[in-house]
Structures are given as C-alpha cells and as structure tokens.
C-alpha positions in Angstrom: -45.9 47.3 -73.6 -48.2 44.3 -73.8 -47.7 44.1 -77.4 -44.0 43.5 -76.0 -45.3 40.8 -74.2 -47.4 39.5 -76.2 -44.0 38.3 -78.6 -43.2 35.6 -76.0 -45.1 32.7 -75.4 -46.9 31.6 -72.2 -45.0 28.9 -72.1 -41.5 30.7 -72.1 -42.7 33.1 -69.2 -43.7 29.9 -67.1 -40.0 28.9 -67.7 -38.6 32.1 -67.4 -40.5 32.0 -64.0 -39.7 28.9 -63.2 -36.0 29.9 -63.9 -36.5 32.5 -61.4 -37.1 30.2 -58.6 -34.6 27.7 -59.3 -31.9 30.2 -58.9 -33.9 31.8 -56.0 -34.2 28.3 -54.2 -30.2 27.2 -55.1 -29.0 30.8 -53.1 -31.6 29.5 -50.5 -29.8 26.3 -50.3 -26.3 27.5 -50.4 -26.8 29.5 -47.6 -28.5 27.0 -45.9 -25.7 24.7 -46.5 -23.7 26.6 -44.1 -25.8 26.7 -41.8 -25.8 22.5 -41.9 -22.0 22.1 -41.9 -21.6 24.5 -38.6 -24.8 22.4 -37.1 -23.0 19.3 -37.9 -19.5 20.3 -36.5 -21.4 21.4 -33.8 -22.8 18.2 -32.9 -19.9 16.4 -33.5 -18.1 18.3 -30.9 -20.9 17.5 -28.8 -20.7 13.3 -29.5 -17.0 14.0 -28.5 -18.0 15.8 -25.3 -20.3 13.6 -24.3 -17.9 10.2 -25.3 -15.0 12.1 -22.8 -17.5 11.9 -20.3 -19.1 8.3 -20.4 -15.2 7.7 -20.0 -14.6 10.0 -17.1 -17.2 8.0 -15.6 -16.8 4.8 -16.2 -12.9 5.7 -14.7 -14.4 7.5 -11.9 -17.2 4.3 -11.1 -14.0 2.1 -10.9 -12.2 4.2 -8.6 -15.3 4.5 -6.2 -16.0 0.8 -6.2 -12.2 0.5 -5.2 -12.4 2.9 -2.1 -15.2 1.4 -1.3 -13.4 -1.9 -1.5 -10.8 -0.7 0.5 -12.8 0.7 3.3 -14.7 -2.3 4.2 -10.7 -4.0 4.2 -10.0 -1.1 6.8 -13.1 -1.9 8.3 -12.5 -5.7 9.1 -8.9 -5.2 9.8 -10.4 -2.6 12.4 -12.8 -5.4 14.0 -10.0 -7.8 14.0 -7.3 -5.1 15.9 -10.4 -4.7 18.3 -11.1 -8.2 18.9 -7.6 -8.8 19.2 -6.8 -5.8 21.4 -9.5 -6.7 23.6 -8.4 -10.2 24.1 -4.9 -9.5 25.0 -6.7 -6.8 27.5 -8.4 -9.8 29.3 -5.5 -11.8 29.3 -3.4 -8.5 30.7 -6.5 -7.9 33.3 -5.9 -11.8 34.0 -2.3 -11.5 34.6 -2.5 -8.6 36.8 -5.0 -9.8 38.6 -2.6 -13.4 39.6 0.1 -10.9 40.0 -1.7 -9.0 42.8 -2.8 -12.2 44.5 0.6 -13.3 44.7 1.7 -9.5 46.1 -0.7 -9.9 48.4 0.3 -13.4 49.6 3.9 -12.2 50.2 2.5 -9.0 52.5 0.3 -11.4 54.1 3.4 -13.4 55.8 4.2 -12.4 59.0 7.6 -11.3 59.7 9.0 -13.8 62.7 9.5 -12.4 65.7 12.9 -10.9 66.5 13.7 -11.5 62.9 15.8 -8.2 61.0 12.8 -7.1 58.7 15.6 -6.8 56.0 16.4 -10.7 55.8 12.6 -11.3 56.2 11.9 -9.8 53.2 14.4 -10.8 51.6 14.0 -14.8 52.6 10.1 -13.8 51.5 11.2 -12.3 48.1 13.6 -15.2 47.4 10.6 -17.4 48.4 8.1 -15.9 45.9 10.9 -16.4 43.1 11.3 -20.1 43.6 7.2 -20.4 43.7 7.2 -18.4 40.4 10.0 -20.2 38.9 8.5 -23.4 39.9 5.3 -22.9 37.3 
C-alpha cells in the first residue's frame, strides 16, 4: 500500500488535503449562513420593536405633559372659584348682617299706645320700604 502511495507526490496530497478542508470549511459556512440570516431578521424585528416604542413614548410624554397642563388650569380656575366664592360670601355675610340691623330697628319701635297692632305694623313696614327705597 505505500508503494500506492508512494505514486502521488507530496505536493498533490497537500492539495488533496487542502481540498479537503475547503469543502469542509464551505459546508461550515453554509450552515452558518443560516444561522446569520435568522440572527439578522431577528434583530431587525428587534430595531422595529424598539422604534414602536421610542414612538409610544414620545406619544405618551406629550399626553402626560398635557394632563399635567391641564391640571394646574383646573387648579387656578379652582383658586379663582374659591377666591371668588369667598368674596361674594363676605359680601352675603355683609348684607345679612345690614339686613338684621334694619329687622331689628323695625322690632325696636314701639307700638303707640291704643294703636291696632295691625296698622302699626303695617305704618312700620311701609316705613322701612320708603327708608330702603330711599338708598
């Protein structure tokens, strides 16, 4: 058998050899190949994913910075309904308060005597309409 081998040259079994892993390392590659293109659509899918998102929140940024927009609008319209409220409160507490001074002036006046109590208070009531007429 070595005389068998002896009939090709060194030089032919290096290429022969050499042969040999060319076609070993091209299957290698093809099969690695695959392996790239599913890694690739892989990551792809993953850029996509992750653009969706940056979107989502950039959209979802906006709409916080608008509630929160709106809420401090509620919030000073608030303030201003309270300030508001609270001054027509006064001026309600105000009026009242004139009102009962003047229903205590007309109770104050004394009824004269051997007058019917029904035309007193009447000539009192009319009284206290031309006083508050008369401001």
């Amino acid at each position: 058998m070595t005389a068998w081998l002896k009939l090709v040259p060194a030089w032919g079994w290096a290429l022969l050899l050499g042969l040999v892993l060319v076609a070993v390392q091209q299957i290698r590659v093809s099969g690695l190949q695959g392996d790239l293109q599913a890694e690739r659509s892989a990551r792809l899918d993953d850029a996509g994913k992750l653009g969706a998102c940056r979107a989502t929140r950039t959209t979802l940024l906006g709409q916080v910075i608008e509630q929160n927009s709106a809420l401090a609008d509620l919030r000073a319209a608030e303030l201003e309904r309270a300030t508001r409220a609270r001054d027509m409160q006064q001026q309600a507490e105000g009026e009242a308060q004139q009102a009962e001074q003047q229903a205590q002036q007309v109770l104050l006046e004394r009824t004269p005597a051997g007058a019917d109590a029904c035309a007193a208070a009447s000539a009192a009531f009319d009284d206290e309409l031309r006083r508050e007429r008369a401001q």
